[in-house]
N, C-alpha and C positions, 0 to 999 in steps of 0.2 A: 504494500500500500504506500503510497505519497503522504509521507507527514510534513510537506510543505505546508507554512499557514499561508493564508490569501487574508486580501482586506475586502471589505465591503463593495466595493466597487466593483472589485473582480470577482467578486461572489455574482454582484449585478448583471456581467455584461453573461456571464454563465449559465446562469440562470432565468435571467431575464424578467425578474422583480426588482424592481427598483432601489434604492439605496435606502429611502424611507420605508417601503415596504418592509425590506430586511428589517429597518430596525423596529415595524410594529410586531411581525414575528414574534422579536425577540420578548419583547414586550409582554408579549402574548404566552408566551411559549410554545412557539409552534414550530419555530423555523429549525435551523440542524446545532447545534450547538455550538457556544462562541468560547473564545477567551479572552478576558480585560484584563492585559500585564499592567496598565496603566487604566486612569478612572477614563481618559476622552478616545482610548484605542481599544476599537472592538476586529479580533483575529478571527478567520475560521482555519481547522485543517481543511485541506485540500480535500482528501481520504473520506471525510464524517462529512463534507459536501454534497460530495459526486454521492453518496451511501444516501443522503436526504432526498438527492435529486432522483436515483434508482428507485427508493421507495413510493415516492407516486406514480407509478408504471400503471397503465391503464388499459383496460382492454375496449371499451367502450364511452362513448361519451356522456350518455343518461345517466343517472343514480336511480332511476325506478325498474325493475327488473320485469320486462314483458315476456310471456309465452306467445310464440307466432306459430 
């Protein structure tokens, strides 16, 4: 695995939620997990990114489950 950190930005352009996005996520506790070495710098691993991003894998675009 890649235990490179990234920043927020590059989490962004990766992903493709926004930088504020990201940070309601975090907020939230929804997004992949960060690290604050410092109180104004927020990290990701690279690794637990790409693992966030793998986790929403989707097969369908509905949430309601139809019989055809």
């Amino acid at each position: 695995m890649n235990d490179e950190f990234i920043n927020p930005a590059t989490l962004s352009q990766l992903c493709g939620v926004s930088v504020p996005g990201l940070a309601q996520l975090r907020y939230r506790g929804l997004g992949p997990r960060f690290y604050k070495p410092t109180p104004k710098t927020v990290l990701y691993k690279m690794s637990e990114a790409l693992e966030w991003i793998e986790s929403s894998a989707q097969t369908r675009t509905g949430t309601r489950s139809r019989a055809y």
